[in-house]
CHARMM internal coordinates of N, CA and C (Angstrom, degrees):
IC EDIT
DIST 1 N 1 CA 1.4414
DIST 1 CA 1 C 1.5270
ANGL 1 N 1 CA 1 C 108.28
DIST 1 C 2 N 1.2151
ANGL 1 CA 1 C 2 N 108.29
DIHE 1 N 1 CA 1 C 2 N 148.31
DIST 2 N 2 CA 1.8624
ANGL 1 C 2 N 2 CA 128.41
DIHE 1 CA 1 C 2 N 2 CA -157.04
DIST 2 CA 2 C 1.8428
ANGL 2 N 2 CA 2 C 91.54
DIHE 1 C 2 N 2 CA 2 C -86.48
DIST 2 C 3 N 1.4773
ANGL 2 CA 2 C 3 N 129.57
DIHE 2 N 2 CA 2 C 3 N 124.79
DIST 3 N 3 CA 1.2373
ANGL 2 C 3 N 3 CA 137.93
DIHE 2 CA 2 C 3 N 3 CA -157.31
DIST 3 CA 3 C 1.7501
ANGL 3 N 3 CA 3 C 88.54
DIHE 2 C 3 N 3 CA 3 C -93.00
DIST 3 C 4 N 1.4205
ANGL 3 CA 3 C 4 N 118.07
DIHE 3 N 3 CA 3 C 4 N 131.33
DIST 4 N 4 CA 1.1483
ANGL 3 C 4 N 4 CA 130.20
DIHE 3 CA 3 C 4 N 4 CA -164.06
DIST 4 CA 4 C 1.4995
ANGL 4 N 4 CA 4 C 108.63
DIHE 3 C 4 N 4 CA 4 C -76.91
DIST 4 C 5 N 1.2138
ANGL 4 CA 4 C 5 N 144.37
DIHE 4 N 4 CA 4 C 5 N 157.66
DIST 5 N 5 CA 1.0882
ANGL 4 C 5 N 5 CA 143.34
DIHE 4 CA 4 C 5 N 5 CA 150.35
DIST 5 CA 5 C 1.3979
ANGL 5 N 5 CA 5 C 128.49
DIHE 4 C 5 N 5 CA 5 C -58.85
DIST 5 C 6 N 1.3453
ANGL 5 CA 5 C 6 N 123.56
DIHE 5 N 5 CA 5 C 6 N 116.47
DIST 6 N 6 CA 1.9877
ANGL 5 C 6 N 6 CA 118.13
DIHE 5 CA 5 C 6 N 6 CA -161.77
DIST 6 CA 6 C 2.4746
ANGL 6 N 6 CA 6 C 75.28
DIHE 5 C 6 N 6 CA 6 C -54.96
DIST 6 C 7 N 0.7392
ANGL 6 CA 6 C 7 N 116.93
DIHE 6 N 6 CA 6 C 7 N -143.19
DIST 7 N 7 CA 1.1790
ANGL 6 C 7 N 7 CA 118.07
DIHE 6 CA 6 C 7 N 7 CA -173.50
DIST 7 CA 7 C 1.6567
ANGL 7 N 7 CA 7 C 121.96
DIHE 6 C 7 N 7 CA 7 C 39.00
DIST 7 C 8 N 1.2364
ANGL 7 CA 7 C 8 N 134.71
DIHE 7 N 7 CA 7 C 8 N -22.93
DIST 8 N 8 CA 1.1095
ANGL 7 C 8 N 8 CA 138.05
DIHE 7 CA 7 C 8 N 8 CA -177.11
DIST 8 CA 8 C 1.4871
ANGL 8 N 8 CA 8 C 105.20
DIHE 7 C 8 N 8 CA 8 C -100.61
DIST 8 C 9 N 1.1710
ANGL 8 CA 8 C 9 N 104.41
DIHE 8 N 8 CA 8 C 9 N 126.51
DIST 9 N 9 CA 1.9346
ANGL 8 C 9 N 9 CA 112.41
DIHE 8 CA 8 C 9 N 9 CA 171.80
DIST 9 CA 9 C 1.7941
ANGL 9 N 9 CA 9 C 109.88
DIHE 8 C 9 N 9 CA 9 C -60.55
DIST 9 C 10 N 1.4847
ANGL 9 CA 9 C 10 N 95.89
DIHE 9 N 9 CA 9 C 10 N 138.98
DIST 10 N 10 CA 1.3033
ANGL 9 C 10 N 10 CA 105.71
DIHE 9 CA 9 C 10 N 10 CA 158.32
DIST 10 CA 10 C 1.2925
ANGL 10 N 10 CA 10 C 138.77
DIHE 9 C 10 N 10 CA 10 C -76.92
DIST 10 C 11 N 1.2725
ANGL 10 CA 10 C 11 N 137.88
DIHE 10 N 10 CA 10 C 11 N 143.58
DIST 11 N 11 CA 1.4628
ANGL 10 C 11 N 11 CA 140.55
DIHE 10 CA 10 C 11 N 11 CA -160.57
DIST 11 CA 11 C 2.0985
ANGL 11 N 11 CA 11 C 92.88
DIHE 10 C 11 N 11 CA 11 C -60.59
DIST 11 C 12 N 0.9417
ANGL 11 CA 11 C 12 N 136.30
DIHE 11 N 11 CA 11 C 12 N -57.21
DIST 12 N 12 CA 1.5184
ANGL 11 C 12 N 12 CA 130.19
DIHE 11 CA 11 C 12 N 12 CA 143.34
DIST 12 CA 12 C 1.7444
ANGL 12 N 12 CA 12 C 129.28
DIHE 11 C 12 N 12 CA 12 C -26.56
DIST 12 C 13 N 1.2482
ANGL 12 CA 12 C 13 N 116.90
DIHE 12 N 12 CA 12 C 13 N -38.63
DIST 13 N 13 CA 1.1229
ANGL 12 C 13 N 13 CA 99.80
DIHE 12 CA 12 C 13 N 13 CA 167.49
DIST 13 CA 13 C 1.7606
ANGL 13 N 13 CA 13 C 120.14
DIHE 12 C 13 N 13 CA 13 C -96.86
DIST 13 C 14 N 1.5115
ANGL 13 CA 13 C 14 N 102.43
DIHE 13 N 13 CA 13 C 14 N -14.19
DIST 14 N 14 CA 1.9846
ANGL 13 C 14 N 14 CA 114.33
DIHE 13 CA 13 C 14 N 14 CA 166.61
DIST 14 CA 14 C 1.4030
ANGL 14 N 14 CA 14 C 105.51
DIHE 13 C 14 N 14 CA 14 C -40.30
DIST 14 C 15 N 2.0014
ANGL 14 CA 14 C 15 N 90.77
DIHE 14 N 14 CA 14 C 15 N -55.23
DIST 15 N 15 CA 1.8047
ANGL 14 C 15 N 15 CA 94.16
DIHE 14 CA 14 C 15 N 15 CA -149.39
DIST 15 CA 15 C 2.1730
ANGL 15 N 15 CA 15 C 102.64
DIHE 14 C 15 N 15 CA 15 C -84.19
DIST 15 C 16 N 1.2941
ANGL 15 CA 15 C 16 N 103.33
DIHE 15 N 15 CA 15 C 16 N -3.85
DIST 16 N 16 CA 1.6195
ANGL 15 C 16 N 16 CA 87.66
DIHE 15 CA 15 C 16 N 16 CA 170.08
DIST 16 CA 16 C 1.3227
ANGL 16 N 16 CA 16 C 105.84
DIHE 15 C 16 N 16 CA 16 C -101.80
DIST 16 C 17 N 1.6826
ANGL 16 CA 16 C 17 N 138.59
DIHE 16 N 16 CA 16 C 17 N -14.70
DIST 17 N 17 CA 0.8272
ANGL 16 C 17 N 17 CA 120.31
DIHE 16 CA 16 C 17 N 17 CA 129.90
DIST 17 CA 17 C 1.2295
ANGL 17 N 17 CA 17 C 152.01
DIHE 16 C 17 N 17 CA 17 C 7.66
DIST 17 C 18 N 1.9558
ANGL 17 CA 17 C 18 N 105.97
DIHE 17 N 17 CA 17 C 18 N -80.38
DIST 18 N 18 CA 1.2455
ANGL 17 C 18 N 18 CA 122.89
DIHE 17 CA 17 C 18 N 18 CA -178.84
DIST 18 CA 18 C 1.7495
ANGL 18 N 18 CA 18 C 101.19
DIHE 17 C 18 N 18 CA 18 C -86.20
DIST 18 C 19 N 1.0957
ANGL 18 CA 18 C 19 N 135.37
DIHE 18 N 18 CA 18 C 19 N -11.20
DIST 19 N 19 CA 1.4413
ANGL 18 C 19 N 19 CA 141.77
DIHE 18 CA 18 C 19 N 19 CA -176.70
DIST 19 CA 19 C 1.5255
ANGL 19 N 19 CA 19 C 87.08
DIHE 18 C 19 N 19 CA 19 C -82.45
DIST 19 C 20 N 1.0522
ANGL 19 CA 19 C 20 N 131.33
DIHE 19 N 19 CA 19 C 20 N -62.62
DIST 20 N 20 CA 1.3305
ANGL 19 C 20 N 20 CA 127.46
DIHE 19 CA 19 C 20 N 20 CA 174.89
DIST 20 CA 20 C 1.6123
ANGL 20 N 20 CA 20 C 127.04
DIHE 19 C 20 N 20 CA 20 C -35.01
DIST 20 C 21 N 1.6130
ANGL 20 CA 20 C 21 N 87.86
DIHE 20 N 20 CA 20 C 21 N -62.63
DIST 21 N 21 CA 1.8285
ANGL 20 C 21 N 21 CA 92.16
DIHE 20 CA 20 C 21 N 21 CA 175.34
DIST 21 CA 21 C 1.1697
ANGL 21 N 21 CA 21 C 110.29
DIHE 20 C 21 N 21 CA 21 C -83.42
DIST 21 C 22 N 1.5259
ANGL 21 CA 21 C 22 N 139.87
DIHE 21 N 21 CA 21 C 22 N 10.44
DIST 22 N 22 CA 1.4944
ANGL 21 C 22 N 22 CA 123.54
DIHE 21 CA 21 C 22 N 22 CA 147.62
DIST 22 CA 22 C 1.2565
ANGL 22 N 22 CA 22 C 130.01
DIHE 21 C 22 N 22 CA 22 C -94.42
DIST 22 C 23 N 1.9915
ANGL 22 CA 22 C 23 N 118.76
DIHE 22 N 22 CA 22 C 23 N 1.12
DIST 23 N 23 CA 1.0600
ANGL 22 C 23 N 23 CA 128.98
DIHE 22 CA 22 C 23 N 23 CA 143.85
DIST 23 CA 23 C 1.4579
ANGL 23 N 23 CA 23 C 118.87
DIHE 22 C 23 N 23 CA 23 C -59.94
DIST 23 C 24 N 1.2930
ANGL 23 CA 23 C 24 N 120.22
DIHE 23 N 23 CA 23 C 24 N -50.02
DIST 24 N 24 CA 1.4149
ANGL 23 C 24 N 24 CA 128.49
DIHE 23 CA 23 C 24 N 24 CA 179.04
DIST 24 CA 24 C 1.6663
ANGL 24 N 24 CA 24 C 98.99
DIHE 23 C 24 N 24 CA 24 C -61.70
DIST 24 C 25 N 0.8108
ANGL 24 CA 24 C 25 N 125.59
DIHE 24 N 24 CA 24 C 25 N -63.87
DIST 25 N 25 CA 1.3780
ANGL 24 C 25 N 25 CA 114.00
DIHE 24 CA 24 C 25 N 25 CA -146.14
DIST 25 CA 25 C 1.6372
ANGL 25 N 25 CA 25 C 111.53
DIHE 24 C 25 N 25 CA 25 C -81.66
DIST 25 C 26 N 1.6849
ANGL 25 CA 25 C 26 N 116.45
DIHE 25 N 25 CA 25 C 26 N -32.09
DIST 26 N 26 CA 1.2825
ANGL 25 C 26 N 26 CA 142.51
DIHE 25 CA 25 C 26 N 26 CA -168.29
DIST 26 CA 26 C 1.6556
ANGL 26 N 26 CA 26 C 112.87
DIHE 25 C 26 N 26 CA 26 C 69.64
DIST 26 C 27 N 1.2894
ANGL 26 CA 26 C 27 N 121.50
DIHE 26 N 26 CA 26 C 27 N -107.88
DIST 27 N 27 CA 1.1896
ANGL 26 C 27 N 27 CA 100.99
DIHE 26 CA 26 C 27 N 27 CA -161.14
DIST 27 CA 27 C 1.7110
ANGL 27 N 27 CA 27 C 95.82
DIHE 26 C 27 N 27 CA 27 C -123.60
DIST 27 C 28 N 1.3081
ANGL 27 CA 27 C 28 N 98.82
DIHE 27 N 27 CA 27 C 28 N 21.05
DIST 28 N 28 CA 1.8112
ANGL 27 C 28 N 28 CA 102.59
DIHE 27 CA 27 C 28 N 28 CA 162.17
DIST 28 CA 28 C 1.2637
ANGL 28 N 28 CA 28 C 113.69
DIHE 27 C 28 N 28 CA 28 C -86.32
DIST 28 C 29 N 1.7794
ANGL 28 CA 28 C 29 N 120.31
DIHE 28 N 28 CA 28 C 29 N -5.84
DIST 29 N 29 CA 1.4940
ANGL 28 C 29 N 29 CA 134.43
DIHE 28 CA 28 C 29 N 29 CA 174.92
DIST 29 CA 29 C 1.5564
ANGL 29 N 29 CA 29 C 104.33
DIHE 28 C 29 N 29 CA 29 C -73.36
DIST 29 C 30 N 1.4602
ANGL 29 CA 29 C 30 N 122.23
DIHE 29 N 29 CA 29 C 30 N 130.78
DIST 30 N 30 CA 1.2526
ANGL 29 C 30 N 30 CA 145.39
DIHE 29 CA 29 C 30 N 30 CA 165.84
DIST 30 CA 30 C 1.6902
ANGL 30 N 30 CA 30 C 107.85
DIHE 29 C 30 N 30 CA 30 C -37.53
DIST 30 C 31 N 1.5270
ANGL 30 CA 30 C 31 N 125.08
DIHE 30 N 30 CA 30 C 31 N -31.44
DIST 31 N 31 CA 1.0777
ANGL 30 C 31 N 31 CA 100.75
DIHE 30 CA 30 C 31 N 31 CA -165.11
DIST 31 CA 31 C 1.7944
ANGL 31 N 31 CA 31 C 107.79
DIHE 30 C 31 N 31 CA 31 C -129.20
DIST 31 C 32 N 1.4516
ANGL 31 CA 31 C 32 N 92.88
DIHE 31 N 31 CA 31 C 32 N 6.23
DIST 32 N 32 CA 2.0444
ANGL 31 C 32 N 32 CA 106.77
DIHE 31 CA 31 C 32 N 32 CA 173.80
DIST 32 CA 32 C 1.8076
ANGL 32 N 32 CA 32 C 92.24
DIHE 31 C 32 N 32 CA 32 C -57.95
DIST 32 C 33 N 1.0493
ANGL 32 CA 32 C 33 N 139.71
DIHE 32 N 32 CA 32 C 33 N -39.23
DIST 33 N 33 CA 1.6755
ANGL 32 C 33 N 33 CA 135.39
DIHE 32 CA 32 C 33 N 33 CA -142.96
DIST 33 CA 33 C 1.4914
ANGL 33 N 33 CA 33 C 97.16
DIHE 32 C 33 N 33 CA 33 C -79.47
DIST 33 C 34 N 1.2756
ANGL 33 CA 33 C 34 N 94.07
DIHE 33 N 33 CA 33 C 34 N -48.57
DIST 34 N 34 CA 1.9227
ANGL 33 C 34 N 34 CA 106.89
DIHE 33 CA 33 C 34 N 34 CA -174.77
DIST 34 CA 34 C 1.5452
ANGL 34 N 34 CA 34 C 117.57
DIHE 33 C 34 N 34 CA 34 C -74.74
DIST 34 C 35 N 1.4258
ANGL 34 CA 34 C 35 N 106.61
DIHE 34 N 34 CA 34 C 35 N -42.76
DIST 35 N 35 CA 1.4494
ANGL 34 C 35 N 35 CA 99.11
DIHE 34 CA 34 C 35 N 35 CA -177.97
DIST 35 CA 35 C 1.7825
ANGL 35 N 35 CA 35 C 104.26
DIHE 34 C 35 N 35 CA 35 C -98.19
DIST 35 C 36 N 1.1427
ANGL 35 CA 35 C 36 N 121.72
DIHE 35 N 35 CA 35 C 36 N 30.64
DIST 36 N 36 CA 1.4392
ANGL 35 C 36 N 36 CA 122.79
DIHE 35 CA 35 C 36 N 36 CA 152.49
DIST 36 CA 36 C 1.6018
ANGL 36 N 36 CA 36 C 113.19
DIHE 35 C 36 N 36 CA 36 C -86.59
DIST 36 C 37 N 1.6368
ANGL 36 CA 36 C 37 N 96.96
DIHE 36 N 36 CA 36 C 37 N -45.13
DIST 37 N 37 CA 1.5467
ANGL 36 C 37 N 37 CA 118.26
DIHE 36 CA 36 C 37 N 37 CA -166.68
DIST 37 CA 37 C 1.6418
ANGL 37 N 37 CA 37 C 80.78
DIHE 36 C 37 N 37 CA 37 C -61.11
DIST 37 C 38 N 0.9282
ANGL 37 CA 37 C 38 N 122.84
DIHE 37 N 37 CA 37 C 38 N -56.28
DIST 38 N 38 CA 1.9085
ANGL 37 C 38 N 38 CA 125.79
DIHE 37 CA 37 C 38 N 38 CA -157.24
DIST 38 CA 38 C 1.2670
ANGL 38 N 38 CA 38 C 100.03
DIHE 37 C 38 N 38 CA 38 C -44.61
DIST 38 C 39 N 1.6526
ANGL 38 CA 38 C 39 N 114.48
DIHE 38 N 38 CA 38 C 39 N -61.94
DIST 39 N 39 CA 1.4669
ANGL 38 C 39 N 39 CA 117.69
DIHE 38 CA 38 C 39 N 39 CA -169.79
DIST 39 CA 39 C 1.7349
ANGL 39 N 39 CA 39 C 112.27
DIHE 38 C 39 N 39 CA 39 C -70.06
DIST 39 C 40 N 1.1731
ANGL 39 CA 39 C 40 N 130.35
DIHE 39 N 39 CA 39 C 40 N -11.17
DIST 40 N 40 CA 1.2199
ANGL 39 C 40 N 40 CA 137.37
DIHE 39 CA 39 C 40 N 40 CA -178.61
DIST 40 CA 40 C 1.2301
ANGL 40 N 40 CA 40 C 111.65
DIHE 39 C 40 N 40 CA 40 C -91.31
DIST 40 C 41 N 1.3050
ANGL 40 CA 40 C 41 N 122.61
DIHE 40 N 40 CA 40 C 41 N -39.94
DIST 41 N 41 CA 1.4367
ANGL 40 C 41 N 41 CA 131.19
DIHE 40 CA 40 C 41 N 41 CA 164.00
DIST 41 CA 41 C 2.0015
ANGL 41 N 41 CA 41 C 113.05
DIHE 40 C 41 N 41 CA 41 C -60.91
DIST 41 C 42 N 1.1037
ANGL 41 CA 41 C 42 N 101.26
DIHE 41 N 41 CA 41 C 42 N -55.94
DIST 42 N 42 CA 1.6100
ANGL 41 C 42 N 42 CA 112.95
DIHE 41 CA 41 C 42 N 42 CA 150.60
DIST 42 CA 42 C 1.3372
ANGL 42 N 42 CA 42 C 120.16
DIHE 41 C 42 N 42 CA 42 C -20.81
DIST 42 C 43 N 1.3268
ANGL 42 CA 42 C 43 N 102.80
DIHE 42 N 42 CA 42 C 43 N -60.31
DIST 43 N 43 CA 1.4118
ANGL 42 C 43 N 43 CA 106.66
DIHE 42 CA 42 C 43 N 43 CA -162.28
DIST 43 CA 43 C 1.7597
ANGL 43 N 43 CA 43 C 118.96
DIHE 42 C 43 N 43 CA 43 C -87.58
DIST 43 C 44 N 1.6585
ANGL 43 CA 43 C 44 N 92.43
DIHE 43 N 43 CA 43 C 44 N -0.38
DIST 44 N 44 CA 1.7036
ANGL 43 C 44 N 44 CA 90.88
DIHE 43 CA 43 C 44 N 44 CA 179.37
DIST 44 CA 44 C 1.0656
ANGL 44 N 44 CA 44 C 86.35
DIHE 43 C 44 N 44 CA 44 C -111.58
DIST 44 C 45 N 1.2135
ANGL 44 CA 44 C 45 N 140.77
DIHE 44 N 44 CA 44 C 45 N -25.54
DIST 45 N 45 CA 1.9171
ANGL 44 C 45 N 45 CA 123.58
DIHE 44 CA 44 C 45 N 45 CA 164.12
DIST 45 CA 45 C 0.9517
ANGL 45 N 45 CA 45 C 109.13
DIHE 44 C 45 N 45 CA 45 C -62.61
DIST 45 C 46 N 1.4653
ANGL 45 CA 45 C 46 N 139.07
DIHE 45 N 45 CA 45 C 46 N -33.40
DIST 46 N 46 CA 1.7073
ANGL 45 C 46 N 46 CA 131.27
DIHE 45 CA 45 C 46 N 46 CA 177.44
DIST 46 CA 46 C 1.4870
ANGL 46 N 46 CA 46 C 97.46
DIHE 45 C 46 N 46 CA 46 C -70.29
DIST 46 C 47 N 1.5455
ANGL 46 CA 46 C 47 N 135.12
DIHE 46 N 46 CA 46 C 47 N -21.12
DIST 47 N 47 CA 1.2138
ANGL 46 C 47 N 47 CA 113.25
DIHE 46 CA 46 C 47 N 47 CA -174.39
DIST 47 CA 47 C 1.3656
ANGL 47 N 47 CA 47 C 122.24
DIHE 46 C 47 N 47 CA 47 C -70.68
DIST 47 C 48 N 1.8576
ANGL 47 CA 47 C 48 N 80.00
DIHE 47 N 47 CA 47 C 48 N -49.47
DIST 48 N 48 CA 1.5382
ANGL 47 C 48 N 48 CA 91.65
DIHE 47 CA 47 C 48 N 48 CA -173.44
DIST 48 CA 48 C 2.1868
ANGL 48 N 48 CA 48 C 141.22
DIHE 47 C 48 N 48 CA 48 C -69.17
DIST 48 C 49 N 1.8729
ANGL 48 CA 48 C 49 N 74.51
DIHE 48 N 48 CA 48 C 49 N -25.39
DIST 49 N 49 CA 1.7334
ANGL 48 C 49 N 49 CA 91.41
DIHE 48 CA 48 C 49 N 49 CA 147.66
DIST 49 CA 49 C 1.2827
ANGL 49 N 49 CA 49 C 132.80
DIHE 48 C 49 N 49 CA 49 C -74.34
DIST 49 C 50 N 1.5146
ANGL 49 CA 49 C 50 N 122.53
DIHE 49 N 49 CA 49 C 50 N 131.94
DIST 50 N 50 CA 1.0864
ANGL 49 C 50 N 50 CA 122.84
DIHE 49 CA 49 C 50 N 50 CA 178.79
DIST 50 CA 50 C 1.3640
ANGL 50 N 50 CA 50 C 140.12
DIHE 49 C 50 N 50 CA 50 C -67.51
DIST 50 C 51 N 1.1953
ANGL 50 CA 50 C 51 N 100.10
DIHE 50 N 50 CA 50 C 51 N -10.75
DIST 51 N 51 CA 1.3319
ANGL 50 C 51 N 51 CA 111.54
DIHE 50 CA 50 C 51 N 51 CA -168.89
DIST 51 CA 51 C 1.7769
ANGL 51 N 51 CA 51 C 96.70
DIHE 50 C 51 N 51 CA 51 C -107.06
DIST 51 C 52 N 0.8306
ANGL 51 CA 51 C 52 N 140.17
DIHE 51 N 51 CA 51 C 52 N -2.01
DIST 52 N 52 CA 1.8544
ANGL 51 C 52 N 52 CA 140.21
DIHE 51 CA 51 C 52 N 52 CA -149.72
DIST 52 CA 52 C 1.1784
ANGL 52 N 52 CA 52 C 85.55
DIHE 51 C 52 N 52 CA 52 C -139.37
DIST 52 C 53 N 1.2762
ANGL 52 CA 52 C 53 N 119.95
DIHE 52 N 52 CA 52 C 53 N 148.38
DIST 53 N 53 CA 1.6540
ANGL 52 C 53 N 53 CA 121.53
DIHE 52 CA 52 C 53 N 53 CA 157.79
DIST 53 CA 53 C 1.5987
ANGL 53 N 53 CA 53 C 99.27
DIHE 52 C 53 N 53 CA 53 C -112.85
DIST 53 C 54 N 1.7649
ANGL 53 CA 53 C 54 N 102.16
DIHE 53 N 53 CA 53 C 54 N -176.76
DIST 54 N 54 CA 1.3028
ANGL 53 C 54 N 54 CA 99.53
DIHE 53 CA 53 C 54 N 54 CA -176.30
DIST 54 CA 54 C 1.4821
ANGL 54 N 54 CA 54 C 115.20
DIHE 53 C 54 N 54 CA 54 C -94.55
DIST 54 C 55 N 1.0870
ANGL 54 CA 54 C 55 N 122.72
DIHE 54 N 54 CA 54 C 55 N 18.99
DIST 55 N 55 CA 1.4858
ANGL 54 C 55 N 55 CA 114.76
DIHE 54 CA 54 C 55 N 55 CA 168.98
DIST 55 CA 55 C 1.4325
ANGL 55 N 55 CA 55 C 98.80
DIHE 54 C 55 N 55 CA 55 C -90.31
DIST 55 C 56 N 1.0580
ANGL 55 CA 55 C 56 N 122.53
DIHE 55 N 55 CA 55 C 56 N -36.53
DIST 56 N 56 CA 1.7981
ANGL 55 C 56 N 56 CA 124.97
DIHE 55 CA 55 C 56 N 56 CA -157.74
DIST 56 CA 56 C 1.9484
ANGL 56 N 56 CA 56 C 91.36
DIHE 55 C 56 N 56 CA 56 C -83.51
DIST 56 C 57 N 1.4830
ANGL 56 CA 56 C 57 N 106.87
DIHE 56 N 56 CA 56 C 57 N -53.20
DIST 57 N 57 CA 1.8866
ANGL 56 C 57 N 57 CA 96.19
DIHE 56 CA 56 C 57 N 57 CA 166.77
DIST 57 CA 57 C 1.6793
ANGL 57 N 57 CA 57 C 128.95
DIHE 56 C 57 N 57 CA 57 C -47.19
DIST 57 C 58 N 1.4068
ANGL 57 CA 57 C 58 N 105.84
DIHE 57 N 57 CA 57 C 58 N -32.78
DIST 58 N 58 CA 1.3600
ANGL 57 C 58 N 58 CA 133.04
DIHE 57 CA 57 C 58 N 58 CA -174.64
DIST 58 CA 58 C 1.8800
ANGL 58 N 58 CA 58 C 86.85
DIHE 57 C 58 N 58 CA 58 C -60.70
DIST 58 C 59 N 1.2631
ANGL 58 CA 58 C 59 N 110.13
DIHE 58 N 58 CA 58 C 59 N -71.50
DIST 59 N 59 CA 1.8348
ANGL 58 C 59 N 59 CA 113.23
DIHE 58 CA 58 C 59 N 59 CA -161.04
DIST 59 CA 59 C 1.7029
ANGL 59 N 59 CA 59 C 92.00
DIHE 58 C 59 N 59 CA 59 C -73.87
DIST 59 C 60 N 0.9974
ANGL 59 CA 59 C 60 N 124.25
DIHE 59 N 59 CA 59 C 60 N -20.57
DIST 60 N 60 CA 1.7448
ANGL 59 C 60 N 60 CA 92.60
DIHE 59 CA 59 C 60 N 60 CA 179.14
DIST 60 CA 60 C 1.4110
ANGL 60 N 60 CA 60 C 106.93
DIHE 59 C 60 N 60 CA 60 C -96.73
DIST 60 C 61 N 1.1907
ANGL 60 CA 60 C 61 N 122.12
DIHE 60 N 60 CA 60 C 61 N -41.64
DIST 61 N 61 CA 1.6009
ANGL 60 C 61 N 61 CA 116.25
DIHE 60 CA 60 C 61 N 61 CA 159.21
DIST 61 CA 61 C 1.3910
ANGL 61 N 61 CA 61 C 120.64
DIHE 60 C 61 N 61 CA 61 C -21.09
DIST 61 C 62 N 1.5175
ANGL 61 CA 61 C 62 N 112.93
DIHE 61 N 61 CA 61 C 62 N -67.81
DIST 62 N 62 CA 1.4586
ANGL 61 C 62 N 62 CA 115.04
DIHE 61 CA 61 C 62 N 62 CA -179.57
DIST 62 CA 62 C 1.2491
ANGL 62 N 62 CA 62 C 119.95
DIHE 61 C 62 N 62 CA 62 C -92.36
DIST 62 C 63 N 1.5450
ANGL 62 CA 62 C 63 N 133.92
DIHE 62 N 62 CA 62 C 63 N 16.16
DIST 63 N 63 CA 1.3320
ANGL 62 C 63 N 63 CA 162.03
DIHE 62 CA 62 C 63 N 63 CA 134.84
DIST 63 CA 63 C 2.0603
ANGL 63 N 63 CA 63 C 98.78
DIHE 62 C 63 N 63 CA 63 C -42.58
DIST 63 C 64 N 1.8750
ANGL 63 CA 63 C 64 N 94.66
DIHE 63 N 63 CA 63 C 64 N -68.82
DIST 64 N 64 CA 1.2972
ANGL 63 C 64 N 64 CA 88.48
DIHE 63 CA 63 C 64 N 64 CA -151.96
DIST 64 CA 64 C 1.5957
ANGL 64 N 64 CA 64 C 112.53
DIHE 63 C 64 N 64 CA 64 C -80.04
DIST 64 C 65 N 1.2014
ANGL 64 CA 64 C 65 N 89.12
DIHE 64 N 64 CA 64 C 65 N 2.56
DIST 65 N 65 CA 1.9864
ANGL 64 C 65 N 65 CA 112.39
DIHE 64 CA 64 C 65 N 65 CA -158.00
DIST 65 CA 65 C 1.9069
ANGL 65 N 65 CA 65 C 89.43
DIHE 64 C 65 N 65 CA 65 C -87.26
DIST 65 C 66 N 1.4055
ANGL 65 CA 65 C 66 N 116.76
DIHE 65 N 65 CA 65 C 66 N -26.55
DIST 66 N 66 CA 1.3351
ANGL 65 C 66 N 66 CA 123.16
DIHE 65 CA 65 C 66 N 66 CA -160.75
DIST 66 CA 66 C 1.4440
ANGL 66 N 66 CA 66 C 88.64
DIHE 65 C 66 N 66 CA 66 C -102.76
DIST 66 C 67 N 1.2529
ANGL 66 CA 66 C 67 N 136.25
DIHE 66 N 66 CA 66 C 67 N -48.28
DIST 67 N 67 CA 1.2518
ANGL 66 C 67 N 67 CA 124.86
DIHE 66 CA 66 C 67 N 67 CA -175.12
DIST 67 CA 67 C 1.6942
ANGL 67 N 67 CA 67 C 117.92
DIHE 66 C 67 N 67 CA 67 C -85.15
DIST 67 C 68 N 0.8210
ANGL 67 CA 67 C 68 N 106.89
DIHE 67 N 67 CA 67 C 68 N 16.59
DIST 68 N 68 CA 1.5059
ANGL 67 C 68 N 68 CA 116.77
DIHE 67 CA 67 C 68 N 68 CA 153.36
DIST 68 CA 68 C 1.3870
ANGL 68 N 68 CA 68 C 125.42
DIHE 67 C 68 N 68 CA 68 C -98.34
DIST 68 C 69 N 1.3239
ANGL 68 CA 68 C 69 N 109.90
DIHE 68 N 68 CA 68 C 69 N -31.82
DIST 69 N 69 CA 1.3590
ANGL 68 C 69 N 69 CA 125.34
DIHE 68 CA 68 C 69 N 69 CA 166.23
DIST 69 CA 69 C 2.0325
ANGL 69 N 69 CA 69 C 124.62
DIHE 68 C 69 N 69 CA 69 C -68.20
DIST 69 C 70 N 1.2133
ANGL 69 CA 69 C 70 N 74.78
DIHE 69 N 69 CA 69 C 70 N -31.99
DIST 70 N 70 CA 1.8705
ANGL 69 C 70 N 70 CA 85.09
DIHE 69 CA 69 C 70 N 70 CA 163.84
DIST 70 CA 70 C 1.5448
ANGL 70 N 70 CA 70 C 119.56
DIHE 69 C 70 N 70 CA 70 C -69.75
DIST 70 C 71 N 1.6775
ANGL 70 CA 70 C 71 N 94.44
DIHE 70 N 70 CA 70 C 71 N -67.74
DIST 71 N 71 CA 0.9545
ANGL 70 C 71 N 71 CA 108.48
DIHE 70 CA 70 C 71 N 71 CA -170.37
DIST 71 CA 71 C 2.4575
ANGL 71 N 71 CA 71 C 123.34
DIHE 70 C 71 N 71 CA 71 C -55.72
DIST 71 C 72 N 1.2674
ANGL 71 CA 71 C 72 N 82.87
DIHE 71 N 71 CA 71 C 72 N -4.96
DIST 72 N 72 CA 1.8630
ANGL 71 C 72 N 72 CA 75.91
DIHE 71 CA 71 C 72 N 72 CA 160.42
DIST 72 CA 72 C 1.3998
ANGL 72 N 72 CA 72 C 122.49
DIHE 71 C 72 N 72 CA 72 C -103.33
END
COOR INIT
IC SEED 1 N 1 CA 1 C
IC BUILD
């Protein structure tokens, strides 16, 4: 793995970052729409699996919905 630049943000400091500016901004932020949809979508696959409930679908949904959003 390619040794980061001290100057370049970490994929940890992007995503509290953007957790930050979608507290600030609410849902006039570019990326509240998608990573709501993520955790909501989440949360009816945690229902409908048996083994997952929907709180635990709910946080990886909008987990993975948020880390896609960082990561471009």
């Amino acid at each position: 793995m390619a040794r980061q630049h001290p100057e370049e943000p970490t994929l940890v400091e992007l995503t509290i970052e953007e957790v930050k500016a979608m507290g600030k901004q609410g849902m006039a932020h570019p990326s509240t729409r998608p990573v709501l949809t993520g955790g909501a979508v989440g949360a009816v696959i945690g229902a409908v699996l048996p083994v997952v409930s929907w709180p635990v679908g709910l946080l990886v949904g909008a987990g993975v919905a948020l880390f896609s959003r960082v990561r471009r």
